[in-house]
C-alpha positions as CSV (number, residue, x, y, z in Angstrom):
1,X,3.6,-0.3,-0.5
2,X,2.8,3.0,-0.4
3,X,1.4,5.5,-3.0
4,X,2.8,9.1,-3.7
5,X,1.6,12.4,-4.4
6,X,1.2,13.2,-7.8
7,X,1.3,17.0,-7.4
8,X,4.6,18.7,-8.7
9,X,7.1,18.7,-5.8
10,X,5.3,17.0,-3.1
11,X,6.6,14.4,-1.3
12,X,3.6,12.9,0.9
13,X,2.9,9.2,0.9
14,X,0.0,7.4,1.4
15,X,1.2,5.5,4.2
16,X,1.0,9.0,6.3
17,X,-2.1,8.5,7.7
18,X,-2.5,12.6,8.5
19,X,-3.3,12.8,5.1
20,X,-5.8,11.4,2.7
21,X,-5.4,10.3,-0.6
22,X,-7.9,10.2,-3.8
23,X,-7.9,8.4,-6.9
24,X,-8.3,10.8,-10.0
25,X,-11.7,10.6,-11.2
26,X,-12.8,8.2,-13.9
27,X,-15.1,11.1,-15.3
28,X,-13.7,12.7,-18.7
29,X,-14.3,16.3,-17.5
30,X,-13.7,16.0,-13.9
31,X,-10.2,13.7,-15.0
32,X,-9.4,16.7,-17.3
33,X,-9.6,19.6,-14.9
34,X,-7.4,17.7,-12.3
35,X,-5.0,16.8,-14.8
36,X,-4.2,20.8,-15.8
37,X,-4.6,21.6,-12.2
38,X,-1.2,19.1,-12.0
39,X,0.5,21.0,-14.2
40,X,2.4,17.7,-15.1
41,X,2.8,17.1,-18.5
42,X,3.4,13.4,-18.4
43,X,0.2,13.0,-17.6
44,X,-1.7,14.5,-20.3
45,X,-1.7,11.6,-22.6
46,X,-2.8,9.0,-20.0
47,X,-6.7,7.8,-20.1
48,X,-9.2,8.8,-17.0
49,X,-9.2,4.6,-16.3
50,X,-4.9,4.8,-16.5
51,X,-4.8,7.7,-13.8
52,X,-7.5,6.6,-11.6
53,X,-5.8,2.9,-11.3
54,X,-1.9,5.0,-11.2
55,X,-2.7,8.0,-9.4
56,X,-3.5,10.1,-6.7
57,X,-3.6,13.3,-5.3
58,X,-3.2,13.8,-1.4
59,X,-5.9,16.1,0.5
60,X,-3.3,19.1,0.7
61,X,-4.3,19.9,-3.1
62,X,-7.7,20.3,-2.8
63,X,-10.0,23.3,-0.3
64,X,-11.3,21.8,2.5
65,X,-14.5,22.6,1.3
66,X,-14.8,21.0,-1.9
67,X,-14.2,17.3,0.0
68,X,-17.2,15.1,1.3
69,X,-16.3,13.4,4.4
70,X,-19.9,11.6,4.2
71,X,-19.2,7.6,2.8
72,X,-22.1,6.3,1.3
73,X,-22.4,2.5,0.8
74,X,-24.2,0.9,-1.8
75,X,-26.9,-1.4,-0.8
76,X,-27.0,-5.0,-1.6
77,X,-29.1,-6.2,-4.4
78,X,-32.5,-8.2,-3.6
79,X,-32.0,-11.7,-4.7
């Protein structure tokens, strides 16, 4: 099923795979900024844990430059 922009009048869909999608960030400050960025109201009273499991923003929102394309995986713990 797929997932839609949350940005004001955009239509994209995660299921486009020209376009990348990201969660919005569990951080308080970081969750903040995004959130007035949207200029959606409705979102204003939702947690940083509600809109990072609910929402998403696709890559046409954001500069180019401000997104890693480097994935870094976590190692394993020792047992």
């Amino acid at each position: 099923m797929p997932n839609f922009c949350t940005a004001p009048n955009c239509t994209r869909k995660s299921m486009q795979s020209d376009v990348a999608f990201f969660k919005f960030p569990r951080d308080l400050a970081k969750c903040q900024k995004w959130v007035e960025n949207c200029k959606t109201a409705d979102l204003e009273d939702k947690t940083p844990d509600q809109l990072n499991k609910h929402y998403q923003l696709c890559a046409k929102h954001f500069d180019t430059s401000t997104i890693c394309r480097t994935i870094h995986f976590a190692e394993a713990p020792e047992n």
